[in-house]
C-alpha beads as a LAMMPS data file, in Angstrom:
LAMMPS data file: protein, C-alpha beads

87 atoms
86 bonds

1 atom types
1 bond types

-500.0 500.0 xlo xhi
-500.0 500.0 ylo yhi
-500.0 500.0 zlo zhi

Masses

1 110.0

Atoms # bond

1 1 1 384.552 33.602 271.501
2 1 1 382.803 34.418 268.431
3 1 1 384.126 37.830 267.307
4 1 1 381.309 38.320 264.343
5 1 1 379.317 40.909 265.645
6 1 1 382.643 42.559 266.663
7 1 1 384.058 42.415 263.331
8 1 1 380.554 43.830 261.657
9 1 1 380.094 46.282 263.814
10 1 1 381.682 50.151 263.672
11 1 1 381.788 52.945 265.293
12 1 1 380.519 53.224 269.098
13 1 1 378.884 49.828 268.145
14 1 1 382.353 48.169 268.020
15 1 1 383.450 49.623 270.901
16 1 1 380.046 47.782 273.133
17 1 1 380.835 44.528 271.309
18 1 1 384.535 44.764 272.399
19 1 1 383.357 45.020 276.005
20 1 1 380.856 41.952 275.438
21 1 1 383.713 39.867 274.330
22 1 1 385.645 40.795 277.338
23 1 1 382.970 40.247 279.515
24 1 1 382.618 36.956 277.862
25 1 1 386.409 36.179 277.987
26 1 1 386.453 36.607 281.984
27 1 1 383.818 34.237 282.455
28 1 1 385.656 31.875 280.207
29 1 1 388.792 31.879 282.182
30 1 1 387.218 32.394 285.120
31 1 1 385.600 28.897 284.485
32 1 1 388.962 27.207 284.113
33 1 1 389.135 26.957 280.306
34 1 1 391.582 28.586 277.825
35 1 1 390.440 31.739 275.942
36 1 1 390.253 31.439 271.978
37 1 1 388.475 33.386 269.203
38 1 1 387.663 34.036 266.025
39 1 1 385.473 34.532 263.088
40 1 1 386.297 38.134 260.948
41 1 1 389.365 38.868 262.325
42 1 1 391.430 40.723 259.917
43 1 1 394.700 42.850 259.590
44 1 1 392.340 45.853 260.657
45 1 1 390.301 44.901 263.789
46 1 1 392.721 42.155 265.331
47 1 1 394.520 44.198 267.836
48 1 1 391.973 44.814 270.383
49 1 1 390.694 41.542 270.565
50 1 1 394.222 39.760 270.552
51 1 1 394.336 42.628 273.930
52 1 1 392.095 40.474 275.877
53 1 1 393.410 39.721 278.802
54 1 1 394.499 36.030 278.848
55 1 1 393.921 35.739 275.479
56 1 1 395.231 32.045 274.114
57 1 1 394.769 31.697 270.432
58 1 1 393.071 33.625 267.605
59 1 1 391.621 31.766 264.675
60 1 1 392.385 33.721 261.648
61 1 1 391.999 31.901 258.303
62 1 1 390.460 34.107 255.389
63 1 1 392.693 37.198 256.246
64 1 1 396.077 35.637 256.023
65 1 1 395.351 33.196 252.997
66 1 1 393.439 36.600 251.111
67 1 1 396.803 38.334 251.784
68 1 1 398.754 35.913 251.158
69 1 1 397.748 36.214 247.637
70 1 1 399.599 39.389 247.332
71 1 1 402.674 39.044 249.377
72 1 1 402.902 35.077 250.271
73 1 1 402.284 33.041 253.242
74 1 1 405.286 33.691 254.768
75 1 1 404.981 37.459 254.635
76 1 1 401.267 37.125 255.811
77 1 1 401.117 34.808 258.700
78 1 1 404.662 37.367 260.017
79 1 1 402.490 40.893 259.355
80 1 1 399.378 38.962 261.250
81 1 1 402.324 38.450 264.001
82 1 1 402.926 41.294 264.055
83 1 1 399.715 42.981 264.582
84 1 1 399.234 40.268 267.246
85 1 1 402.100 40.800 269.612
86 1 1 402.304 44.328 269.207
87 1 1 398.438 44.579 270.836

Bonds

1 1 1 2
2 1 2 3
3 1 3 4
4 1 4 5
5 1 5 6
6 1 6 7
7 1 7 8
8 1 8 9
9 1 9 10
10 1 10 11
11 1 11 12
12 1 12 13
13 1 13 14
14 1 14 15
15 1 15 16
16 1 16 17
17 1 17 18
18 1 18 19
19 1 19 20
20 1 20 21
21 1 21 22
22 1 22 23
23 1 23 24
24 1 24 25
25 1 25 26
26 1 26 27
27 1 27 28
28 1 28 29
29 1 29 30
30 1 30 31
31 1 31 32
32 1 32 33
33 1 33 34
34 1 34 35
35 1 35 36
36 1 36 37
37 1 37 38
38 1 38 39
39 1 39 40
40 1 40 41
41 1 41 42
42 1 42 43
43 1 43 44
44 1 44 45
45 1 45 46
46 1 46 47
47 1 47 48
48 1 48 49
49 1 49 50
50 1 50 51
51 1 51 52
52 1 52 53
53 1 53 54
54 1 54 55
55 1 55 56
56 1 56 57
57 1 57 58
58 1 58 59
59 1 59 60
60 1 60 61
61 1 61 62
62 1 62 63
63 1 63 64
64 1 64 65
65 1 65 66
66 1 66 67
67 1 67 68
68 1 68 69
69 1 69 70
70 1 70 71
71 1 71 72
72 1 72 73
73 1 73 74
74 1 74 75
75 1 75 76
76 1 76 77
77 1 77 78
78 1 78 79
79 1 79 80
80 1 80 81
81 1 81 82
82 1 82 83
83 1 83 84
84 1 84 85
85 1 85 86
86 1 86 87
């Protein structure tokens, strides 16, 4: 899935592109394939979309390596984790 729109959007508006992407997530597993996204995922607006049901991977590049400037890889891939598994 790509979660641009989602992670442009605000207010209600992020809320109707949340639903699009699950909409879009059932079909995907519902067609036999795993589900992945990505694309403006940050430490702010990861947690619903890592909620998708069936959810496999998240692709999550500029976030981590931007924090990671402040803190270190280690400590930004674990508070990404974090975010993750706690959604």
């Amino acid at each position: 899935l790509h979660t641009g729109q989602y992670a442009l959007s605000a207010g209600d508006d992020r809320q109707v592109q949340l639903e699009l992407l699950e909409a879009a997530g059932r079909q995907i597993v519902d067609a036999g394939m795993l589900l992945h996204a990505g694309h403006g995922l940050n430490y702010r607006n990861v947690q619903p979309v890592a909620s998708i049901d069936q959810m496999a991977e998240l692709n999550i590049g500029h976030a981590i390596v931007a924090r990671a400037v402040m803190v270190g890889m280690t400590e930004a891939v674990r508070e990404m984790k974090e975010r993750i598994e706690s959604a």
